[in-house]
C-alpha positions as CSV (number, residue, x, y, z in Angstrom):
1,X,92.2,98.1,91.8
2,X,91.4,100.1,94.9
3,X,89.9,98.1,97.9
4,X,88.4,100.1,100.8
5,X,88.8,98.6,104.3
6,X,86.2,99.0,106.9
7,X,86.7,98.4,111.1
8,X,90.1,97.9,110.5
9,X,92.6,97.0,113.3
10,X,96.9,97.2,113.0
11,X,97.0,93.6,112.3
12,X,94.4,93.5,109.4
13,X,97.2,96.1,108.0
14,X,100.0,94.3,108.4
15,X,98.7,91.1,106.9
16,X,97.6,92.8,104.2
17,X,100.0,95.2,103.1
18,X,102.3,92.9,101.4
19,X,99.7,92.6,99.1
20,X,99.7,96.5,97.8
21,X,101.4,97.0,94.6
22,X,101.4,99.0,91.5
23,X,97.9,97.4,90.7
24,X,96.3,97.0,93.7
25,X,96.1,100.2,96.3
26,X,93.8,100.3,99.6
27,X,92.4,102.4,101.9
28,X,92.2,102.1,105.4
29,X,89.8,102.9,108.0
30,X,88.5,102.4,111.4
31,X,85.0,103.0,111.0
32,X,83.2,100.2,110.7
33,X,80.7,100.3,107.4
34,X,76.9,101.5,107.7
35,X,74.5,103.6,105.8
36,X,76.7,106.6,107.3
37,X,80.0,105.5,106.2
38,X,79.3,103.9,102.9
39,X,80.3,107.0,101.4
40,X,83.9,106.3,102.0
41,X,84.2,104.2,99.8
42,X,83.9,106.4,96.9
43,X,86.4,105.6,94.2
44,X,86.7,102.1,95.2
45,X,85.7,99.1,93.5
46,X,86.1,96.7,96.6
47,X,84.8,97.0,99.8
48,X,86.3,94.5,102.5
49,X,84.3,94.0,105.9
50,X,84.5,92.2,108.9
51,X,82.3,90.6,111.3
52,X,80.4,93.9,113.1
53,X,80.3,95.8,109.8
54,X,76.9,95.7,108.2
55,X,76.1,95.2,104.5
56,X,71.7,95.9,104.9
57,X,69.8,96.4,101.9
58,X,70.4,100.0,101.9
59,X,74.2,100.1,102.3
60,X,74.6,97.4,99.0
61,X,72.3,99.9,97.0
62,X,74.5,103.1,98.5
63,X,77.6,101.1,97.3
64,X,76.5,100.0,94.2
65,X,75.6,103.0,93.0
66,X,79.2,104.3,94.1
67,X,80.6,101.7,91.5
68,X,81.4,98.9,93.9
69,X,81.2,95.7,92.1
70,X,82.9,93.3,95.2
71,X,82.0,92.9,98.9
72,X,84.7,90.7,100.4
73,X,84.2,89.5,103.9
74,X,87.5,88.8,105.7
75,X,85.9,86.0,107.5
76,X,84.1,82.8,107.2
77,X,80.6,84.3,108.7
78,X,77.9,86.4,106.3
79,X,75.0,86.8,108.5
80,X,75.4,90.6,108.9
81,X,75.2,90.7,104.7
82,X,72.0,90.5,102.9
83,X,73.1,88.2,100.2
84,X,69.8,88.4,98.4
85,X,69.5,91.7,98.1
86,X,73.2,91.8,96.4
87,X,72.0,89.3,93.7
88,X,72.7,90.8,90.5
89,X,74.4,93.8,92.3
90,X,77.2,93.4,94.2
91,X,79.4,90.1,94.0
92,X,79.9,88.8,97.4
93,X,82.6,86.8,98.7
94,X,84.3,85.4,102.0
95,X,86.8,83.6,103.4
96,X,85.3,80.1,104.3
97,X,88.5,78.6,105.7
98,X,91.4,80.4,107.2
99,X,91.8,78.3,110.2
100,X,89.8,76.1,112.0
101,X,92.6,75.0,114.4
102,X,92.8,78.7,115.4
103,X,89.0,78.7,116.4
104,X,88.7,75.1,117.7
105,X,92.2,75.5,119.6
106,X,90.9,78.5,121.3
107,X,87.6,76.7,122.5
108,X,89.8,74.0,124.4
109,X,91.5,76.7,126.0
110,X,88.5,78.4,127.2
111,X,87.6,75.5,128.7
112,X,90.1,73.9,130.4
113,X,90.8,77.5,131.5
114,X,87.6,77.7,132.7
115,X,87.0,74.3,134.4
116,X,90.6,74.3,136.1
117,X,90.0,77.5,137.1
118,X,93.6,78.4,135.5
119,X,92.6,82.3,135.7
120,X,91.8,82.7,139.1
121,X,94.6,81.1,139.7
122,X,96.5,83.2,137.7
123,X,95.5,86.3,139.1
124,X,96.4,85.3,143.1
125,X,99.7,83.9,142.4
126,X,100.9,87.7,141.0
127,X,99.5,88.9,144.4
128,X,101.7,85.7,146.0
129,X,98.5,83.9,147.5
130,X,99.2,80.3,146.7
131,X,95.8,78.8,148.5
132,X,93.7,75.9,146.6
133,X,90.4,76.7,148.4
134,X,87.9,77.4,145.8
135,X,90.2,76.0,142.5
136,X,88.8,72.6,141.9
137,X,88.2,71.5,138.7
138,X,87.0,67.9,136.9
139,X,88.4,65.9,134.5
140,X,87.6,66.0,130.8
141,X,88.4,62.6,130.5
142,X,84.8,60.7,130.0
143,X,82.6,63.6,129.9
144,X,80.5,63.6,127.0
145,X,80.3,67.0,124.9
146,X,77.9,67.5,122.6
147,X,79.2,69.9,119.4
148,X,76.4,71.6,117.5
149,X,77.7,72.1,114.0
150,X,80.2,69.9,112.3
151,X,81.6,71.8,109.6
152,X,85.2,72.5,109.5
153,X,86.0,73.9,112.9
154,X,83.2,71.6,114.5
155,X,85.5,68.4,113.3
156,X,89.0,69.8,114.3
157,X,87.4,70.5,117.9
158,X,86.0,67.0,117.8
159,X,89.3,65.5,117.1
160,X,90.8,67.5,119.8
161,X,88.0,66.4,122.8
162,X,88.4,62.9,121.9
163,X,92.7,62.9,122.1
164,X,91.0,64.2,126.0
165,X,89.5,61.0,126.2
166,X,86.0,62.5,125.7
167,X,82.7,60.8,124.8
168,X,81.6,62.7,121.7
169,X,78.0,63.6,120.2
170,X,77.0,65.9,117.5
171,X,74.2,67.5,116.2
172,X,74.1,69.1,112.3
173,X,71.3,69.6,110.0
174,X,73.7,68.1,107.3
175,X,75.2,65.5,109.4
176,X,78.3,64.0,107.3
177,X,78.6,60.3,107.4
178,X,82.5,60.2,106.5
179,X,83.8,60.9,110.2
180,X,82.9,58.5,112.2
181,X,80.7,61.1,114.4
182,X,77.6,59.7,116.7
183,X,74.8,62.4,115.4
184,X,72.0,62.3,118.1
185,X,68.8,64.8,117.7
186,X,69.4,68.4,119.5
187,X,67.3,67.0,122.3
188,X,69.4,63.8,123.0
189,X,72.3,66.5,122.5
190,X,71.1,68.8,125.2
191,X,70.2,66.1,127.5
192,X,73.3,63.6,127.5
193,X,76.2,66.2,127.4
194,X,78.4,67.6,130.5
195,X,79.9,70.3,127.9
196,X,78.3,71.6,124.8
197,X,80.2,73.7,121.9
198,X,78.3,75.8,119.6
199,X,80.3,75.7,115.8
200,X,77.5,76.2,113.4
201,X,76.6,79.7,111.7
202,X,73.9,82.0,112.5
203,X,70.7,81.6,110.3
204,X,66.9,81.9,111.0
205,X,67.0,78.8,112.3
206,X,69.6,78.6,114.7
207,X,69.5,81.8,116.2
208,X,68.7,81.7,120.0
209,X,69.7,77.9,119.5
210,X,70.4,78.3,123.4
211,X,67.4,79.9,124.9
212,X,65.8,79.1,128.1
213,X,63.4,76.0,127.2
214,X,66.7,74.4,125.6
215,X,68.5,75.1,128.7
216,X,66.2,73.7,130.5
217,X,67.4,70.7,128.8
218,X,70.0,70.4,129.9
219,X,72.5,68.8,132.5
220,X,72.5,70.4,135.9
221,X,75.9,72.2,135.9
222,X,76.5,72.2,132.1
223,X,79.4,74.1,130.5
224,X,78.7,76.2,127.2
225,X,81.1,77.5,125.0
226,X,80.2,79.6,122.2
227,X,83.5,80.6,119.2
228,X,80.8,80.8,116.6
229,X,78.5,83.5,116.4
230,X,76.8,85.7,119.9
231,X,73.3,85.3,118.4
232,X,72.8,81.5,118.7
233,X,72.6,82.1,122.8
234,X,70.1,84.0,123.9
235,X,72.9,86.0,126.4
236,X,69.3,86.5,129.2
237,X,67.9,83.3,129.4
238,X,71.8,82.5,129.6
239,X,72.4,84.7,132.5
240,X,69.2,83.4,134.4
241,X,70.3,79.9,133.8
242,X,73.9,81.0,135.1
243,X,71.8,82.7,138.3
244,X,69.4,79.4,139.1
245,X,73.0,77.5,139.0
246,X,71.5,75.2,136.3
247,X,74.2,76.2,133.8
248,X,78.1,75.4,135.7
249,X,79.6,77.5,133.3
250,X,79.6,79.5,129.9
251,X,83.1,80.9,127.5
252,X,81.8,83.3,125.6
253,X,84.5,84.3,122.4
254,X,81.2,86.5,120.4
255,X,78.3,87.8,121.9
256,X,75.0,88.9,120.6
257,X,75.4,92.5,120.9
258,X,79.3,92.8,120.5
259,X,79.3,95.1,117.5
260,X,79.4,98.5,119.8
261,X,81.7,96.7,122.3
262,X,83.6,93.9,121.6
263,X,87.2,95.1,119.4
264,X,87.8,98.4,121.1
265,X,89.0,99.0,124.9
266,X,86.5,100.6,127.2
267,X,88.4,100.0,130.5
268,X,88.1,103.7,130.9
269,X,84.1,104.3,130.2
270,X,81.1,102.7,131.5
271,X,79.5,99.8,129.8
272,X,75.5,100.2,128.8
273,X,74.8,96.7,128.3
274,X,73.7,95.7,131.0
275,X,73.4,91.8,130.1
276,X,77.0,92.2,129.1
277,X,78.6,93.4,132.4
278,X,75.9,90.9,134.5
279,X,77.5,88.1,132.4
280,X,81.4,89.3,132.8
281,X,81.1,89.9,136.5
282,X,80.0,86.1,137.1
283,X,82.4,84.0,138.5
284,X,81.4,81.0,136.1
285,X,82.0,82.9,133.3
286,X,85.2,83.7,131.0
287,X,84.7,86.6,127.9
288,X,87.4,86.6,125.4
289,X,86.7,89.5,122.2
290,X,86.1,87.3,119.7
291,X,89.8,86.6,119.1
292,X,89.4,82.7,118.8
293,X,90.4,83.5,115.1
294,X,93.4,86.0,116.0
295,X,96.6,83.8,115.0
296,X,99.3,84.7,112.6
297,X,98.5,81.6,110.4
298,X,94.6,82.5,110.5
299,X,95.7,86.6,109.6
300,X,98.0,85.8,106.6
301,X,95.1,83.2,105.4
302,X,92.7,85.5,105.3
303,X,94.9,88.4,103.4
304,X,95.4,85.8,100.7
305,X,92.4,84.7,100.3
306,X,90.6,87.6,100.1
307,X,93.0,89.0,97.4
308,X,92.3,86.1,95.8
309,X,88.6,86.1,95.6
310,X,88.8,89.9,94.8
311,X,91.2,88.6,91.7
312,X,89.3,86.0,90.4
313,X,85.8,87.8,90.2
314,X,87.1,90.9,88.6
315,X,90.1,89.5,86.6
316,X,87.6,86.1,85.7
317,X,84.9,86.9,87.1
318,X,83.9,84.1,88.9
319,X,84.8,82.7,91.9
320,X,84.6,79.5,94.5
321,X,84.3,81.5,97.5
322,X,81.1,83.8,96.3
323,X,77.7,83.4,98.3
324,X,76.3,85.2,95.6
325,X,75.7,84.8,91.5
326,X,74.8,87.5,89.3
């Protein structure tokens, strides 16, 4: 079995090397897979992707006709594969669960980093300026916060705002009645809560979830955190509701347009995107590069997995984890 790996980092190496064997072989590289690169994977009978790597039409007909008969995403989300199009093609599989305490734990820290103002503070102590002026913060205790999605992830943050003391709400097109969860329209959502935290995947429908009528909507001063996917904010109507002061503040792990940006280091170059370096140069705002997953239990969960879905579709043929049947 030979299993190509695209946009690959060191620690997608070292999580999954332990896996290569007599029977099993891979090959790395950095690239990140597109019409361009597809060819790579000659040889191959896997292809693994991640997040920023896309899997259009045209790329699963390029690898199919290479010989690839599994597409296995090394993460939960599949929005940048057309799943239809790889019906009866190309078996598709992910990894639905690695960790949802490495997602939802990172959310609380971006925001009790953000509302305490723990990195500004950060930043003057190493130039010994121990003033207050300017780091107030609130309490979490009482606020409501309204989480939009409660799958997995959505529920372990959940359980973590309320050991804060918070008020909870939720919104889900499948809400689950087995949790104890107040589910409230996305209205009522909007409306009641100082902090809302997006944990739902990226579809037709909730792309642009927060745009600027929904913001609107919302709480003067609300605080938005987004670990899911960049596409359900729409990153300008965000930046003008960060500019009219209607939103307090937004911790951004993903972003819309991260694929040419986010997982390599441009401190020497120039940012394009515009949007981008508005939104980072706010002092309301805190960017992480999508690394709420980045945890040594979350990496060795996804290695494992993903050998395992590769395993059981070519070895049996089917598999639980496959978004696609041929």
């Amino acid at each position: 079995m030979k299993i190509a790996f695209f946009d690959t980092k060191p620690y997608d190496k070292e999580s999954f090397k332990k896996y290569e064997s007599s029977d099993i072989s891979f090959k790395f590289f950095e690239t990140k897979l597109n019409i361009d690169t597809a060819d790579l994977a000659r040889g191959c009978e896997v292809v693994c992707i991640f997040v920023n790597d896309t899997a259009s039409g045209e790329v699963i007909d390029k690898l199919y006709e290479l010989g690839v008969k599994v597409l296995a995403l090394r993460c939960a989300g599949y929005n940048n594969v057309d799943v239809k199009h790889a019906h009866k093609k190309i078996h598709v599989v992910h990894v639905p669960a690695y960790s949802p305490y490495a997602v939802a734990e990172h959310t609380m820290a971006l925001l009790l980093t953000s509302i305490r103002r723990i990195h500004k503070a950060y930043i003057r102590t190493k130039d010994f300026n121990f003033s207050l002026a300017g780091l107030t913060g609130f309490d979490l205790y009482g606020k409501t916060v309204g989480v939009i999605g409660t799958g997995k992830i959505g529920r372990v943050f959940v359980d973590i705002c309320r050991g804060f003391g918070m008020r909870v709400l939720a919104y889900d097109k499948y809400p689950s009645d087995d949790i104890g969860i107040e589910y409230v329209s996305l209205d009522e959502l909007f409306a009641a809560s100082d902090i809302i935290s997006l944990h739902c995947p990226l579809t037709r429908d909730t792309k642009h979830l927060i745009n600027g009528d929904s913001i609107k909507k919302m709480k003067k001063g609300v605080v938005i955190l987004n670990t899911s996917r960049g596409a359900l904010i729409d990153a300008d109507a965000l930046l003008e509701g960060i500019k009219s002061r209607h939103v307090g503040a937004a911790c951004l792990d993903v972003y819309e347009e991260e694929s040419d940006v986010f997982f390599e280091d441009f401190s020497g170059h120039i940012v394009d995107d515009d949007t981008l370096a508005r939104l980072i140069s706010m002092p309301n705002v805190i960017v992480t590069s999508h690394q709420a997953f980045l945890t040594e239990e979350a990496l060795a969960n996804i290695a494992s997995t993903t050998i395992e879905n590769v395993k059981q579709i070519l070895y049996n043929g089917v598999c639980q984890n496959e978004l696609c049947f041929l």
